[in-house]
Backbone as CSV, one residue per row, in Angstrom:
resi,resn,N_x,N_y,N_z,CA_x,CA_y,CA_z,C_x,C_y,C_z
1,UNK,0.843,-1.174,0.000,0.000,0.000,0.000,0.883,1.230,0.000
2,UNK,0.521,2.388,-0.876,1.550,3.043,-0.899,0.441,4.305,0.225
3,UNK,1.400,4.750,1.302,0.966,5.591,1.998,2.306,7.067,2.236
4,UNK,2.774,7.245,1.183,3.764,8.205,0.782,2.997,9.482,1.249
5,UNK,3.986,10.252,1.836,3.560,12.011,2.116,2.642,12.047,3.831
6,UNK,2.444,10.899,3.740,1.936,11.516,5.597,2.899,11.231,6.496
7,UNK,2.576,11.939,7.830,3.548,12.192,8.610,2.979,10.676,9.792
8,UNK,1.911,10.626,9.755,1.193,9.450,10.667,0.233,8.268,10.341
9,UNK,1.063,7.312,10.389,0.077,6.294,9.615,-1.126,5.959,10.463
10,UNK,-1.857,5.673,10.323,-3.151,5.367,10.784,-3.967,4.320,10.345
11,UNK,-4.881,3.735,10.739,-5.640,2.650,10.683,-6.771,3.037,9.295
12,UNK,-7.261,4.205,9.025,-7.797,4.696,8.285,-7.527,4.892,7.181
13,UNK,-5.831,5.206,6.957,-5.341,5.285,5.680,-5.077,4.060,4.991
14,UNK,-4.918,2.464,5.760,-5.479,1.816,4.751,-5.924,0.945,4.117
15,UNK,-6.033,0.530,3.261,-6.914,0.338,1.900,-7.670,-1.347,2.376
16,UNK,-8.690,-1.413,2.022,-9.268,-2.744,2.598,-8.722,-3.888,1.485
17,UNK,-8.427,-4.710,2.153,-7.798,-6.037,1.834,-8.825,-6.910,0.786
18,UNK,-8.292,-7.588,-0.067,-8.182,-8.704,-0.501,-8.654,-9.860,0.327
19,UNK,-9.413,-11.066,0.542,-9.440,-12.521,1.379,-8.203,-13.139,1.336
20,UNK,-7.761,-13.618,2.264,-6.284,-14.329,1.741,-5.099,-13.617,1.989
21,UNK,-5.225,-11.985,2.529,-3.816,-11.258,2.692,-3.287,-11.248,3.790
22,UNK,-1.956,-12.221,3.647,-1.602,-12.430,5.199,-0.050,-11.042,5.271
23,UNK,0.032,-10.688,4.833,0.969,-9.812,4.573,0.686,-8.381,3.945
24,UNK,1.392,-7.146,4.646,1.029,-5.865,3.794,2.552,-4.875,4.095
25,UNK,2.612,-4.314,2.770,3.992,-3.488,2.813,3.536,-2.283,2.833
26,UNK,3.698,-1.506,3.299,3.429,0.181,3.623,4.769,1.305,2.999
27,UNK,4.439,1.477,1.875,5.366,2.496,0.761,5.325,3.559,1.644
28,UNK,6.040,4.153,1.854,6.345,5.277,2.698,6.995,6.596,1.619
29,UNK,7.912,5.979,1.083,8.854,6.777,0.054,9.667,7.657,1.255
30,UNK,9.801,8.001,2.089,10.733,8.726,2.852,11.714,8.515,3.458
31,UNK,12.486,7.532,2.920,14.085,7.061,3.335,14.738,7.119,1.304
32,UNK,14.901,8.422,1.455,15.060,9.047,-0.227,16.686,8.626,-0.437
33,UNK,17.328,8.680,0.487,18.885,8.393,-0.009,19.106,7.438,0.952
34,UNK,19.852,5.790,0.819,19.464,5.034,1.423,21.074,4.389,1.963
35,UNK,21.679,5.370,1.240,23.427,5.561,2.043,23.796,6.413,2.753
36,UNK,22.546,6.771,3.274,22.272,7.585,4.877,21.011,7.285,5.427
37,UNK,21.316,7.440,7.106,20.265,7.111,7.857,19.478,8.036,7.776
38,UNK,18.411,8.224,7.286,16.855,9.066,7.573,16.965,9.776,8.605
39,UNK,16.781,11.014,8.487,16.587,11.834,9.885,15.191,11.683,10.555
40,UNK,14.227,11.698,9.788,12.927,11.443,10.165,12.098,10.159,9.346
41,UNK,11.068,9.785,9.660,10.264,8.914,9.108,8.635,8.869,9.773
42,UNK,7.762,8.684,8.833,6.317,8.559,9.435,6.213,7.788,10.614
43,UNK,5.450,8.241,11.421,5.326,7.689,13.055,3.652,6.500,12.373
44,UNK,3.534,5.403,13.146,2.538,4.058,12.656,2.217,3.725,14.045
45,UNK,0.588,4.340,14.054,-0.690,4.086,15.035,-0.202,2.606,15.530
46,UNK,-0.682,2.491,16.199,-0.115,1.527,17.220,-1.552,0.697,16.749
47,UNK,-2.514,1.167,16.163,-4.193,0.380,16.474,-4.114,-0.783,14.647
48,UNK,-2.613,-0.466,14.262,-2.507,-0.947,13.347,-2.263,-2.648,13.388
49,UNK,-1.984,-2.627,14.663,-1.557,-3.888,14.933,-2.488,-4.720,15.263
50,UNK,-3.671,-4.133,15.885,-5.356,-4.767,16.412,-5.806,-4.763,14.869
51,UNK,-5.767,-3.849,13.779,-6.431,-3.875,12.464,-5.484,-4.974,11.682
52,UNK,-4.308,-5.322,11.687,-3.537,-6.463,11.143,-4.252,-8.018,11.774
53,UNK,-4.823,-8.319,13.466,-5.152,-9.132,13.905,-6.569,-9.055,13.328
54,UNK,-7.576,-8.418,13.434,-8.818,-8.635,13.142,-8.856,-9.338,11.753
55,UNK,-7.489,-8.968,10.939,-7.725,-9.405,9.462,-6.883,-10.070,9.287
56,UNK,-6.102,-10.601,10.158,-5.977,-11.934,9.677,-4.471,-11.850,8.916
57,UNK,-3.867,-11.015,8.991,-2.631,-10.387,8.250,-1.290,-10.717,9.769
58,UNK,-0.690,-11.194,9.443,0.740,-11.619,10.095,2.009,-10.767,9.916
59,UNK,2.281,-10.345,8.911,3.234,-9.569,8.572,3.232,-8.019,8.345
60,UNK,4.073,-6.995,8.769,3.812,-5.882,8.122,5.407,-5.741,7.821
61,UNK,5.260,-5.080,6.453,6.653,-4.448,6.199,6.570,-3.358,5.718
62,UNK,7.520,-2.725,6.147,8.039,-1.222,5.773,9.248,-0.255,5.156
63,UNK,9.271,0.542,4.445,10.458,0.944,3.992,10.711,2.207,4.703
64,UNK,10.594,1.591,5.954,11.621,2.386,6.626,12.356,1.720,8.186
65,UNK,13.390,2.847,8.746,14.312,1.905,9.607,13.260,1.231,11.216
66,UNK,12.537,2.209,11.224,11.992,1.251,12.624,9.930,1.732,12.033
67,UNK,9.249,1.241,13.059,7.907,1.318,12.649,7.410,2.339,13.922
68,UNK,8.761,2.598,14.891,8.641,3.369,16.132,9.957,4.341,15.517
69,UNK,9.105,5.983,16.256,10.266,6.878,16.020,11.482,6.347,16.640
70,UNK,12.786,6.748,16.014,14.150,6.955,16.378,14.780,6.600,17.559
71,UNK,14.113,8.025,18.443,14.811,8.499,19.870,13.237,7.339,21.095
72,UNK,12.544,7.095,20.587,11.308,5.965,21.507,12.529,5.132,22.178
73,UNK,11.851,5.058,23.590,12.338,4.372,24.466,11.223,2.829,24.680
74,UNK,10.003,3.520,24.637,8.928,2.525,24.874,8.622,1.588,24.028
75,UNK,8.974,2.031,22.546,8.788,1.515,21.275,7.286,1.083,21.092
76,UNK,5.942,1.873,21.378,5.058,1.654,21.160,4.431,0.299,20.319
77,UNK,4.935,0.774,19.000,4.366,0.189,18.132,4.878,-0.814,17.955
78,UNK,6.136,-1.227,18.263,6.808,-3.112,18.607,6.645,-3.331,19.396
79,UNK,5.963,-2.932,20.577,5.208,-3.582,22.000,3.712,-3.817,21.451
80,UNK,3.137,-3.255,21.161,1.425,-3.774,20.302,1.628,-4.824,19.703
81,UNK,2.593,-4.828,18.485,2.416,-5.914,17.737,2.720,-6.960,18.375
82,UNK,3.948,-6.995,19.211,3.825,-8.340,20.040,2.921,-8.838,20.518
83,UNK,2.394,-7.548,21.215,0.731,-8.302,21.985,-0.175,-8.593,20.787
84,UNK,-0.412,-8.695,19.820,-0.956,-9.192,19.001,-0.457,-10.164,17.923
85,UNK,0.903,-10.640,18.473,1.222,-11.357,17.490,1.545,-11.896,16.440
86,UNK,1.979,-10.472,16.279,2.158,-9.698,14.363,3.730,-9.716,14.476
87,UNK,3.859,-9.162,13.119,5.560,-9.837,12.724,5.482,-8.461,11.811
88,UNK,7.153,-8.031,12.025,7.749,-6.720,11.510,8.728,-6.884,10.617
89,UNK,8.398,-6.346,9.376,10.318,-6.350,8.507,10.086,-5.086,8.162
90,UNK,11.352,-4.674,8.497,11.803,-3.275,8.493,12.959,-2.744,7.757
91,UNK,12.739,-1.861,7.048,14.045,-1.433,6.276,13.698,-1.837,4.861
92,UNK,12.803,-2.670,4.301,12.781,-3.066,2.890,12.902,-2.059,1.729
93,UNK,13.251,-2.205,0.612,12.984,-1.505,-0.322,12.035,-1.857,-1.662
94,UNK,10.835,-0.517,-1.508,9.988,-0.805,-2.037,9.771,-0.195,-2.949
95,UNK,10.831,0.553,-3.342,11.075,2.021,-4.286,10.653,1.040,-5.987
96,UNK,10.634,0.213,-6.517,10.305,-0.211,-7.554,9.013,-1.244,-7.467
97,UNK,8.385,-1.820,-6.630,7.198,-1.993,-5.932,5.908,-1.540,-6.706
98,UNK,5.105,-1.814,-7.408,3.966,-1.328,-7.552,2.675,-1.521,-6.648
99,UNK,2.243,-1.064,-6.497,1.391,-1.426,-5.251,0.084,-2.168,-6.228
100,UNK,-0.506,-2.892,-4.952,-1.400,-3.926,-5.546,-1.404,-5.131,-5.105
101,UNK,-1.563,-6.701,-5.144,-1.673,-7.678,-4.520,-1.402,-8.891,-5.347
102,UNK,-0.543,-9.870,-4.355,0.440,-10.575,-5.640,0.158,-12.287,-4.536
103,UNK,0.337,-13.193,-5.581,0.725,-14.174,-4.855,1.519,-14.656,-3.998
């Protein structure tokens, strides 16, 4: 799902699933030069992880370095998903990626 240009991901932004999607990648586009660390990156609702369980989705990946800001001590959003049982890959590159739904 490409969710490029916001600053906060949210449960709202996105897109309703497919039957069968146990996995979803979240396009960010904001890790632009990737032979440097990102100064910033979109901050990801924590309620994303209850909307990954209700549907049945196991995986989230992202193209960027954490799914919790930087300087987080608490790491919100990798403490939710644990409690729900969800699984994180982080750092991918999705820059040639078309969004859409694949086998």
């Amino acid at each position: 799902m490409d969710v490029s240009g916001l600053e906060k991901i949210k449960v709202s932004d996105l897109k309703p699933l497919e039957e069968q999607v146990t996995a979803v990648l979240l396009k960010t586009a904001s890790w632009k030069d990737r032979s440097k660390f990102p100064v910033e990156w979109p901050i990801f609702d924590e309620g994303i992880a209850r909307w990954m369980a209700d549907h049945g989705v196991s995986l989230l990946g992202v193209d960027v370095p954490s799914v919790d800001p930087e300087t987080s001590k608490e790491l919100p959003m990798h403490q939710a998903m644990n409690r729900h049982h969800r699984f994180i890959l982080e750092g991918i590159v999705l820059d040639h990626v078309a969004e859409g739904f694949t086998d």
